[in-house]
N, C-alpha and C positions, 0 to 999 in steps of 0.2 A: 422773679417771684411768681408763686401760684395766688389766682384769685378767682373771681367767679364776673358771670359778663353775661348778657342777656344777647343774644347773637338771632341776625335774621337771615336766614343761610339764602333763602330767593324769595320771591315775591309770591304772594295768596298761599305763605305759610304762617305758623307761627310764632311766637319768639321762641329762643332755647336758652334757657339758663345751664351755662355751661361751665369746668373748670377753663381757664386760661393761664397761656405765660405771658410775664406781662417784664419786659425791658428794663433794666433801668435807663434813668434820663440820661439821654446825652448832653452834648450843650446848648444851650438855652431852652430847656426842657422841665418841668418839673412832673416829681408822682404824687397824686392828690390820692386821698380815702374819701371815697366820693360817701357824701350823708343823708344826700338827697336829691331828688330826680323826678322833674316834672313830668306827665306825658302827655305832650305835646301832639297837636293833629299833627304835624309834620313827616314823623316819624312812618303814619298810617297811611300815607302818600306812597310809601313804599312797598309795605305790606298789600294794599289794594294794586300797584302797578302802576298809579296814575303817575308819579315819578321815580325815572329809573336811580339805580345808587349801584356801587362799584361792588359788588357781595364777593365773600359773605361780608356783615358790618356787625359791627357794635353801635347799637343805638342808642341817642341821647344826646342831649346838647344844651338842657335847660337844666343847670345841677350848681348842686352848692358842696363844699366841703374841706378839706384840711388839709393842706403841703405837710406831707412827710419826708421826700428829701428834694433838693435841689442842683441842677446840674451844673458843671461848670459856667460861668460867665452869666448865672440868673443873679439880674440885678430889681424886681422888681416885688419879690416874695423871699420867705425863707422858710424852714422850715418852719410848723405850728401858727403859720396864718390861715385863718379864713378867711376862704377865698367866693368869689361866685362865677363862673365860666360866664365869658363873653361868647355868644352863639355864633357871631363873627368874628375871630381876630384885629386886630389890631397893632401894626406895628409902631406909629407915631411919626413914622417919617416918610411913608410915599405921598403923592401928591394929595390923595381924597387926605388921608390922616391931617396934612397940613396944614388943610383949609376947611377942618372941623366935621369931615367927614368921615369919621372912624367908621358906619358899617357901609361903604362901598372901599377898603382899607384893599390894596392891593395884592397882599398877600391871600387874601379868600379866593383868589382865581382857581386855585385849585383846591378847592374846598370840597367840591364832591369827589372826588378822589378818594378821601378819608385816610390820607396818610400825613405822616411827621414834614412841618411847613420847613425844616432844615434843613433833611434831605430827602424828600419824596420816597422815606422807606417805612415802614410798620413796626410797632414796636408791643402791638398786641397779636399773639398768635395762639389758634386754637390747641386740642388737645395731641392732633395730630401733626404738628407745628405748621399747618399752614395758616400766612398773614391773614390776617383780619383787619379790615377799613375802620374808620372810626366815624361815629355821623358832627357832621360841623367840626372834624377834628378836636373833637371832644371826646367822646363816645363814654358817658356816663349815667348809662343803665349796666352800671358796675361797680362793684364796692371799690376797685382801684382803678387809676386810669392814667396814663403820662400824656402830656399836652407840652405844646411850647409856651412860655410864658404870657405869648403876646395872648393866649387863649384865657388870661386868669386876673380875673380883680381884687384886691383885699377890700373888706368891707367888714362893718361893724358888727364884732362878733357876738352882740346883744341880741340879734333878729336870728330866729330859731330857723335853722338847715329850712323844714318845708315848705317854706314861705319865703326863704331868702332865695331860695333856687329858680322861684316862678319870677324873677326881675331879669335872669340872664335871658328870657328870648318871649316869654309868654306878652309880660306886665309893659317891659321896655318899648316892645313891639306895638302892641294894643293904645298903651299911651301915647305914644311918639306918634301915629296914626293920627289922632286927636292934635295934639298939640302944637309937634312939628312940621309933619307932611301935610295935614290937615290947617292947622294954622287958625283953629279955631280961637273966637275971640269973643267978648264979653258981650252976651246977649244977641248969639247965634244961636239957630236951631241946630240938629245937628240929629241924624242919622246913622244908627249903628248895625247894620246889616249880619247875623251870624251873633249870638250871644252868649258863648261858650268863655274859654281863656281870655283871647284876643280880646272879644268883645267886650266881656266885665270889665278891661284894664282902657279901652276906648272910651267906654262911660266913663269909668274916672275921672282919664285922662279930660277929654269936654266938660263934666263940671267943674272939675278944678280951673280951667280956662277959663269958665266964666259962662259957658253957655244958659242961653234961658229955656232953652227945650231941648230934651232928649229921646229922642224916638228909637226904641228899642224893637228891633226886628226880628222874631225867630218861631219856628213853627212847634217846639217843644213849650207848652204850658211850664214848667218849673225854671225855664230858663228865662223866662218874661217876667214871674217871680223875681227873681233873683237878680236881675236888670233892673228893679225898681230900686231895690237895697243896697246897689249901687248910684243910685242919681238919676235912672230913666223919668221923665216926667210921662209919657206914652207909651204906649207897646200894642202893636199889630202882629199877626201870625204869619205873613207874607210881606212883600212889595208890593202886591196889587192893593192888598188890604192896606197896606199902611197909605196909598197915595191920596184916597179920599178924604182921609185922617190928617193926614202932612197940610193939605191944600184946606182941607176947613181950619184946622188952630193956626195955621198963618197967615192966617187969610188970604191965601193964594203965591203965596210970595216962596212957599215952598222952603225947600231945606241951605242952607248956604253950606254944610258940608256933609259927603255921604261918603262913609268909613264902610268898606267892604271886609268886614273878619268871618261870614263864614266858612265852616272846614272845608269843602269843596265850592270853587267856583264853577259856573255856569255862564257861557262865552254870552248866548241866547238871551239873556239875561237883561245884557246891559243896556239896551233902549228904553227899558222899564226901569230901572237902575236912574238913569240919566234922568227921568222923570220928576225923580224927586227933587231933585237937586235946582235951585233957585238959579235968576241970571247971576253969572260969574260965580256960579255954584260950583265946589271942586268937588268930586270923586277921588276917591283914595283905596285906591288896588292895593291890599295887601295880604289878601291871599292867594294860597297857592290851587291853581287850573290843573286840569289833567294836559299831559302834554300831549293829548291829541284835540285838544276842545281850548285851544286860547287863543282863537281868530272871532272877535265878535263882529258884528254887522251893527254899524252906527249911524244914527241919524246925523251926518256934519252939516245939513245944513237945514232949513222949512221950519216953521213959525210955532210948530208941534212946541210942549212941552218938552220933546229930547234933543231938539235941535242944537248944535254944539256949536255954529257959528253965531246965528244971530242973536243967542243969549249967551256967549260967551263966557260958556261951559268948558270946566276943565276937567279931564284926566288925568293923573298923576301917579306915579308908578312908586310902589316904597319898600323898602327894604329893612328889618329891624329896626320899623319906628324913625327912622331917620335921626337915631339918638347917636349920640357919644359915649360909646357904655363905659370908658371909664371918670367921666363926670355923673353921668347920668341916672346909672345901677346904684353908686352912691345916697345921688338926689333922691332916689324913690325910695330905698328904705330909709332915709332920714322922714318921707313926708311919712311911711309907716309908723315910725316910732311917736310921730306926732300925733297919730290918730286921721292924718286926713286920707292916707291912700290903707283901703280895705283889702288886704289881703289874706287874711285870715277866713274872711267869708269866699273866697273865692277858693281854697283849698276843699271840697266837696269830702272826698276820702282818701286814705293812704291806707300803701300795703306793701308787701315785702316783696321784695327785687322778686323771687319767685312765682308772686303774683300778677307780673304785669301785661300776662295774657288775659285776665278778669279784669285789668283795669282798662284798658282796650277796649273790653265788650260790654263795658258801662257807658264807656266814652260813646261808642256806636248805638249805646240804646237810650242816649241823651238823661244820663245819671249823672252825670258830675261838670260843674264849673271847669276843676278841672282838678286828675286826678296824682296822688304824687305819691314815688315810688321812697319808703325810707328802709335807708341800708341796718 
């Protein structure tokens, strides 16, 4: 079939909305109408060069939408479900699956590649029929897209497309940060670095846990706003600013968890980083470095504030939230539908798949929470 697809032909260009052919499913495959499409820094990792990808790609991997047909041997959708893309697959049966670790799932090994997890071939191709990658093997900055199943969640068809899309990799991610990898617990401080996507869904994620302070980090004035109206109890413009701030309302005791979400990390960083963080204080890596800058220089050991042995500080490294996305993407829009997880205020603006070079350069001029593309 023809459809349309937002395509990044190389790197420090910009998107191309372009016609596409697009396969039908083989087996264990389904074709989604995709209805909605987060944009995700991720994506701009790319665009900037900071991380490579297989080009040309079809971008997207935070989306929500509707199985129209389904291939032989899909047993876990059918036609006319809504669905929400899992931003990592998930098969259910390799080992991380088995022991509750759906996003380190074995099948994502070849995940940047951006082709079909069946048989390593493409089943989106440009105008001139050359293959096109897909991002997270999703690639849903497109009004259609075919994915293998293990790529697809049904979820309650009550919670509208632009809001349901931002659980497949933004909300799960940012939460899970908080909750799971972080491990945040009732009447922790807790430190959120980067207050964009990630970061609104990390606040959350920590009040909902229970935390008594939330210190929100970000050097854009509307996003410290908006850090409040999610559960911030503080907010500083930096890390240096926020340490004076950390150390007086806790009275010295510092932060017991520090959530790294913003869009670029900075290697340089992390002794100031480390600072915050109380003894047996974790850090929580979850975002993405340039892959020429993710060597830091760490204090492991001296009586400093960032010393990592004798305060018995940790690092911890996370990947989508360290959730189960299909328990998990569930559990977050059921807490939606309850009024306790905001996601509505975290949708900033939407615009048409055509638009998603404007919605880019809102992202980069710190406009939007975060911004979502509807088909």
């Amino acid at each position: 079939m023809r459809t349309q697809a937002a395509i990044l032909w190389e790197s420090k260009t910009d998107w191309s909305v372009e016609d596409i052919e697009l396969d039908p499913p083989a087996a264990g495959e389904v074709l989604v109408r995709v209805a909605a499409a987060g944009l995700c820094h991720s994506e701009e990792h790319h665009v900037t060069g900071d991380v490579p990808f297989a080009a040309p790609m079809i971008g997207g991997h935070e989306g929500a939408g509707y199985v129209e047909q389904a291939g032989p041997g899909v047993t876990l959708v059918r036609p006319g479900d809504y669905i929400v893309f899992s931003s990592i697959p998930n098969c259910g049966r390799c080992p991380s699956c088995a022991q509750g670790r759906q996003n380190l799932c074995d099948v994502a090994a070849a995940i940047m590649g951006g082709l079909q997890i069946s048989d390593g071939t493409a089943r989106h191709h440009a105008g001139s029929g050359r293959d096109l990658t897909i991002t997270c093997m999703v690639g849903c900055y497109a009004r259609h897209t075919v994915v293998n199943e293990a790529s697809v969640i049904p979820v309650d068809a009550g919670v509208p497309p632009q809001v349901a899309c931002l659980t497949g990799c933004g909300v799960a991610t940012g939460w899970g940060s908080s909750v799971y990898a972080g491990g945040v617990r009732p009447g922790d401080s807790v430190a959120v670095i980067g207050c964009g996507g990630l970061g609104s869904a990390a606040i959350q994620g920590a009040r909902l846990a229970g935390a008594r302070r939330v210190f929100a980090i970000d050097p854009v004035p509307f996003k410290r706003d908006k850090a409040r109206g999610f559960g911030a109890t503080h907010a500083a413009e930096s890390v240096t600013a926020a340490f004076e701030q950390v150390r007086e309302v806790t009275w010295g005791r510092m932060c017991d968890v520090v959530v790294l979400t913003m869009g670029v990390g900075q290697a340089d960083m992390m002794d100031d980083i480390l600072a915050l963080a109380a003894k047996r204080g974790r850090v929580v890596v979850t975002n993405i470095y340039p892959a020429s800058d993710g060597r830091p220089v760490l204090a492991l050991s001296g009586m400093s504030f960032n010393g990592i042995a004798q305060w018995e500080k940790q690092v911890v490294g996370c990947i989508f939230g360290s959730v189960n996305s299909r328990a998990d993407i569930p559990r977050l829009l059921g807490l939606y539908r309850d009024g306790l997880l905001d996601l509505d205020g975290m949708v900033t603006r939407t615009y048409p798949l055509e638009g998603i070079n404007a919605g880019y350069q809102d992202m980069r001029d710190g406009k939007n929470i975060r911004g979502v593309l509807v088909m």
